[in-house]
N, C-alpha and C positions, 0 to 999 in steps of 0.2 A: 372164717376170719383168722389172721395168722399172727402169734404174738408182735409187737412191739420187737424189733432187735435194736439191743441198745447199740451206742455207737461210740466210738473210741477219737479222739483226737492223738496225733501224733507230730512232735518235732524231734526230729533228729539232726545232731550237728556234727561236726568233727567228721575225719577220717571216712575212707570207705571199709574202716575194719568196722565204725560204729554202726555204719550202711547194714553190714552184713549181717548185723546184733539187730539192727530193728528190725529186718525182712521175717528172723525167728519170730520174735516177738510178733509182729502183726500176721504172720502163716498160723501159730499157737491159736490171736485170738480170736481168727476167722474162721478155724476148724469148730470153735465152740460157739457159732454163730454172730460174736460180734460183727458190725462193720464201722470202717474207718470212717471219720465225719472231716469234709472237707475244712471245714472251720471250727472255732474255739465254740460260738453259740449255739452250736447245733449236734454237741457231743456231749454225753454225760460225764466224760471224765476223758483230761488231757494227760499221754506221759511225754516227757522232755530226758531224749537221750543226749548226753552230756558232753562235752569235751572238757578237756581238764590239763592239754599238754604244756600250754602257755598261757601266761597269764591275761592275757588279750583274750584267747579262750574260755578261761573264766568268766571274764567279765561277761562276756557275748552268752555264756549258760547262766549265769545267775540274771542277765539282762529274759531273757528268753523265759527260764520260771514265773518271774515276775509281771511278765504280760500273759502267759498263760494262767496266773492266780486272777489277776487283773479283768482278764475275757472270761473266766471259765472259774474257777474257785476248785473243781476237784482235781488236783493237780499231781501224779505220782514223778517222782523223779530219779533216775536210770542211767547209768553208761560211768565215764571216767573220773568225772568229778564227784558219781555217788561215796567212792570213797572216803570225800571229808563229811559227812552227814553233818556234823557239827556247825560248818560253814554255812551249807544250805540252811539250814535249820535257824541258823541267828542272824540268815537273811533275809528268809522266808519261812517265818514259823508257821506258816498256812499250810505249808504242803502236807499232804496228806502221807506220804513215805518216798522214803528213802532208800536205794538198791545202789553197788557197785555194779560194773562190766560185767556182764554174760549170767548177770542173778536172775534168768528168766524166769524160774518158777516163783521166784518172789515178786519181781511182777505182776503177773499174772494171779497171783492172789492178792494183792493188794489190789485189782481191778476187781478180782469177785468181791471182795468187801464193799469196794463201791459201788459196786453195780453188778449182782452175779447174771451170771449166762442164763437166757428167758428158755436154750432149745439144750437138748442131749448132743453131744459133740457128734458130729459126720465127716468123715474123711471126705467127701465127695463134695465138701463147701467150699473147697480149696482145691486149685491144681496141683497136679500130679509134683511138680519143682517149686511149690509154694506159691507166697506171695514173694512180688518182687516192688522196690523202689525205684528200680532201673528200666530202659524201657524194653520192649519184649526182646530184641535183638541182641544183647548183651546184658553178661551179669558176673557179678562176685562173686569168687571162689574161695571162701576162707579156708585155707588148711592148717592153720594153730593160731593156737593165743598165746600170747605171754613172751616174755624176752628174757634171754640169760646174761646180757652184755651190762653192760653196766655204768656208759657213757655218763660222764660227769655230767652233761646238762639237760639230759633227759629222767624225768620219772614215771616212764610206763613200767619198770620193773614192780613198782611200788602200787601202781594203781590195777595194775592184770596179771600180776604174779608172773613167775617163772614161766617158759615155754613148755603147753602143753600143746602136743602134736594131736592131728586128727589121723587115725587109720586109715593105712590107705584105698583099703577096698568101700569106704568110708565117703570119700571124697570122691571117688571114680567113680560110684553110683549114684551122687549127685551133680556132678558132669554130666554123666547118660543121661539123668533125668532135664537137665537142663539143656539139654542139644534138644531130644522129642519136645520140650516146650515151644522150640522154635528157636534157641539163642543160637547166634553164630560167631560169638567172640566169648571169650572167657576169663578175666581178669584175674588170675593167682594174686592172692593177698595174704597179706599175714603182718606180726610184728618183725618178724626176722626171716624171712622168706626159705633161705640158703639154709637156714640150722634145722628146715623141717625132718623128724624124724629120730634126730638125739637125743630126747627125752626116752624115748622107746628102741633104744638101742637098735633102732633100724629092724624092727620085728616084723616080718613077713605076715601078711593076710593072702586070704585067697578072693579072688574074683573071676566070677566068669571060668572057674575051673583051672586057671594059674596063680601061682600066688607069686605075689608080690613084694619087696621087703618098703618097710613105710620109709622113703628115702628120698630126695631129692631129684636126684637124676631118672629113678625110677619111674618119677610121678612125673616128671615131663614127658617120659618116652611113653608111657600109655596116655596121658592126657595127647600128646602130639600123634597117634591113632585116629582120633576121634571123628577126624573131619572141620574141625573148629579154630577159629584165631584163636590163638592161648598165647595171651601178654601175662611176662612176669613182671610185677611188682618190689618193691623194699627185699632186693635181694644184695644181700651182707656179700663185702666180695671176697667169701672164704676160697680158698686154691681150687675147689673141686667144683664150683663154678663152671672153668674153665672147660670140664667137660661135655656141656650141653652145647657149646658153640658149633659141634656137627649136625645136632638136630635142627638148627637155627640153619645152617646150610642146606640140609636136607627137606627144608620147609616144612618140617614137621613141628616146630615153635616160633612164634615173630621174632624177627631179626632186632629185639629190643629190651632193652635191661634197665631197669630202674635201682639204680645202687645210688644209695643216700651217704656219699662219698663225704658230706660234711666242711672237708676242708682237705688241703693239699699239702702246709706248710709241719714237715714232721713235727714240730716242737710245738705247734696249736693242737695236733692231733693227740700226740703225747698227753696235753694237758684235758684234752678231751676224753681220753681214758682209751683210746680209738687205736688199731692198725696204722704203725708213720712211715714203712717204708715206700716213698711217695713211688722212689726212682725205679723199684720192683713192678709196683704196680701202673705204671706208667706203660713198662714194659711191655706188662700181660695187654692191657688196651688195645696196643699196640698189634701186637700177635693177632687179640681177636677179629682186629679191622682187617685182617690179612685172612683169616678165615672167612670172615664175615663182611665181604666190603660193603654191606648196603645196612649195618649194624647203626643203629640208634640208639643212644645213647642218653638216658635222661638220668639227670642227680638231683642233690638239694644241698645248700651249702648255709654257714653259719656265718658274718662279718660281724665283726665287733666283739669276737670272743675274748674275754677279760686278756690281758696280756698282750693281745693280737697288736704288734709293732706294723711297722709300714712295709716293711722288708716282709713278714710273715706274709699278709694282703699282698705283695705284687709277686710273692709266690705260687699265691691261691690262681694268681689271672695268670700267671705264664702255663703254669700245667693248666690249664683248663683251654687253654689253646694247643698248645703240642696236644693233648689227648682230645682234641675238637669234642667237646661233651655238646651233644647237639641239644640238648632240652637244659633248659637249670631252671629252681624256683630256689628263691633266696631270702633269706631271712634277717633280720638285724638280732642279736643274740638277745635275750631278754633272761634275767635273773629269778628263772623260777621256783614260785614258793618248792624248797625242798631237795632242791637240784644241790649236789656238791660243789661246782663249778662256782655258784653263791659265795664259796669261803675263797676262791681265787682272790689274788693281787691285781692291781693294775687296772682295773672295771677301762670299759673304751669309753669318752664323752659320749653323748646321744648325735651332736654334730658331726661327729668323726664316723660315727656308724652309718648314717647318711648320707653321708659320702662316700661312702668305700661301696654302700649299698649302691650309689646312682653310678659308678663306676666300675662295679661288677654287671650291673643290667647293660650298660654301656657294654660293657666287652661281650656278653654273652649271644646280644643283638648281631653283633659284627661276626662273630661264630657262627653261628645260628644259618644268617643269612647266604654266607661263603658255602655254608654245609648243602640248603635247601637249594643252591642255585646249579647244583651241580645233575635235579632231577631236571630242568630244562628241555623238553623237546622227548623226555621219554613217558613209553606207556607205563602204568604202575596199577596195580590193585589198589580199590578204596572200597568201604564200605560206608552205605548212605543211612545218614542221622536222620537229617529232617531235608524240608525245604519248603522256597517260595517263591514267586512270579519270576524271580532272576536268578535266584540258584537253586542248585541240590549240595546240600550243606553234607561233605563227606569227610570222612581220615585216612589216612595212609595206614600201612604198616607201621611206621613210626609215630604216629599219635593216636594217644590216650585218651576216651574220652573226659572232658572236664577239664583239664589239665596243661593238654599241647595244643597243636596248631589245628586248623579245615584244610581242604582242599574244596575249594570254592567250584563246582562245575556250574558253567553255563545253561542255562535253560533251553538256548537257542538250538543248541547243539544234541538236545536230548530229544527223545521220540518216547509215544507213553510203555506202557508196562516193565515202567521200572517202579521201586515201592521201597520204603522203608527196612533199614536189615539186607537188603542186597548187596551182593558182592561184585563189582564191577571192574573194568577196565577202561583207563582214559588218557588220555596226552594232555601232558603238565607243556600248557603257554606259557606262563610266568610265575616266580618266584618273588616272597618278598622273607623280610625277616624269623615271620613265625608261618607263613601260609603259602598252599599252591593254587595255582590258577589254572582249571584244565577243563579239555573238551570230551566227550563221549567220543571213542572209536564207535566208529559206524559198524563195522563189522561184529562189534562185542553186542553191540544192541541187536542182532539180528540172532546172534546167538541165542540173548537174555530171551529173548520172542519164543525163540522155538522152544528153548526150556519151559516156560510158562506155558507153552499151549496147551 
């Protein structure tokens, strides 16, 4: 008869940097035989990984404790918000502790306290690339924590401390490990994507018999070896940047950059604490689309930042069309506890942010759409997510899981042994604002055949 394993509840909210934080955490506590409990009553103790960046955030992680104390009583609580324990604590004095970001090993003993481990730890409880949250196909790659910028309306500097880099021989062998698990896209994440490696004054590791210096462009040019989709993520758009756009030609990295551009109007940027020469880096965009013409583009921007005049906002929409930013997520600015930006002048009404907000979606639609209609009638690589009776639910190169558009393929048009994680080719019928509409080449399918046989 084989002990009882106890069983862990887990929520995780926020970011896919916090993604990456819980996969540790639950990899840690399946090597020492816990296992996860799909729900609150059927777990001996829940941890609730936190988000903490906006105050909406908040609310949603102290909503989230509170029905985890609610279903469950043994409650540890983890991630960006653990840093005000005070707050938790005088909101939910049930919880049984409290941890900031990446405090794994506190964690993890505050689980043994509640519950220690019934078996002796076994490497072989867990796969070779961990546990993952994501599905087998694809995964996050964290390569640092922390941030050294110091944007007035953000406080991740305050909640994850300065940028500390992972090594690169570090990261490259959890890559390898993660391609032999089966993944074939790989998600580069981080707070500051672009500055990985200045902490560690770009200090050389060795792998695989070469060494490497822990650097940015370095760690694209061995991760784009690999064999693997490798999407950058939150990449800061420092000058040297501008270097990788040959790998991206050379199809050795996706043709796709996520820089969290914020805003456009130099004098919000200014006040933002942010890089404002708009018409420099306008420029460079510019350049890279000429490198890169099938480059994707996705940002995030802020409306209603304190000061933000009318003039500033129809700044934000003009560069955002000359630089056709093909992806945007957008936000209405919100005063958060702690943020600098709090002591600005001129706060925007909640009306006026609404509007500028349902007028940035507006414009970004009509981009978007111009951008996507231009795959029309050609074949393109996707790789397949899911599907049902009427589609095979896939992405492009240019989308992100979670985040951007499908490409919708037909059923009708498909023949079997195709599967989950496959990488295909297909002709885009139709385009709309965020989605493609496309059929299977006949030919690719005969290929996918004979590979599988």
């Amino acid at each position: 008869m084989t002990d009882y394993a106890p069983k862990i509840g887990l929520v995780s909210l926020g970011c896919p940097k916090a993604t990456a934080d819980s996969e540790v955490i639950i990899t840690k506590l399946r090597s020492e035989g816990y296992i996860l409990s799909p729900d609150y009553a059927g777990a001996d103790a829940v941890i609730v990984n936190t988000c903490g960046f906006l105050d909406s955030a908040r609310t949603e992680s102290l909503d989230a404790i509170g029905e985890a104390i609610a279903e469950n009583g043994q409650v540890i609580v983890t991630g960006c918000l653990g840093v005000e324990a005070d707050v938790i604590l005088a909101a939910h004095p049930k919880v049984k502790a409290v941890t900031g970001p990446q405090q794994f090993e506190q964690v993890i003993a505050a689980i043994h306290k509640i519950v220690p481990p019934k078996h002796k730890p076994f490497e072989d409880l867990v796969p070779e690339a961990g546990l993952r949250l994501t599905p087998r196909h694809y995964a996050y790659l964290k390569i640092s924590e922390g941030c050294n910028n110091k944007c007035s309306f953000c406080i991740i500097p305050s909640m994850r401390g300065r940028l500390v880099s992972r090594p690169i021989n570090q990261v490259l062998a959890e890559a390898e490990r993660l391609k032999r698990s089966g993944v074939k896209e790989l998600l580069v994440i981080s707070q500051d994507t672009g500055a990985y490696g200045v902490d560690l004054k770009y200090a050389p590791f060795k792998w695989h018999g070469k060494e490497y210096p822990t650097k940015f462009f370095d760690l694209c040019q061995a991760l784009g070896e690999m064999g693997m989709w490798v999407r950058l993520h939150y990449v800061y758009p420092y000058p040297h940047i501008d270097a990788i756009l040959p790998l991206m030609q050379q199809g050795k990295i996706l043709p796709y950059l996520d820089i969290p551009f914020q805003h456009f109007s130099p004098t919000v940027l200014k006040r933002m604490k942010r890089p404002g020469d708009t018409e420099k880096l306008l420029k460079r965009v510019q350049e890279w689309r000429k490198i890169v013409p099938n480059l994707t583009i996705r940002s995030t921007f802020i409306v209603g930042f304190p000061g933000e005049t009318e003039a500033e906002f129809q700044i934000l929409l003009d560069v955002m069309e000359q630089a056709e930013i093909d992806r945007a997520g957008c936000f209405k600015y919100e005063a958060v506890t702690g943020a600098t930006a709090n002591e600005l002048e001129n706060h925007v009404p909640e009306d006026i942010k609404q509007e500028r907000y349902d007028r940035f979606m507006q414009k970004q639609q009509e981009i978007s759409r111009k951008r996507l209609a231009r795959f029309n009638g050609q074949e393109i690589e996707v790789i397949i997510d899911s599907s049902d009776d009427d589609y095979i639910y896939c992405r492009s190169m240019g989308d992100a899981p979670e985040i951007d558009g499908h490409v919708y393929v037909d059923t009708d048009s498909m023949t079997k042994n195709v599967a989950i994680g496959d990488i295909i080719k297909v002709k885009v019928s139709e385009t709309d604002e965020y989605d493609l509409y496309a059929d299977m080449i006949p030919e690719d399918v005969t290929e996918l055949i004979a590979e599988d046989a």
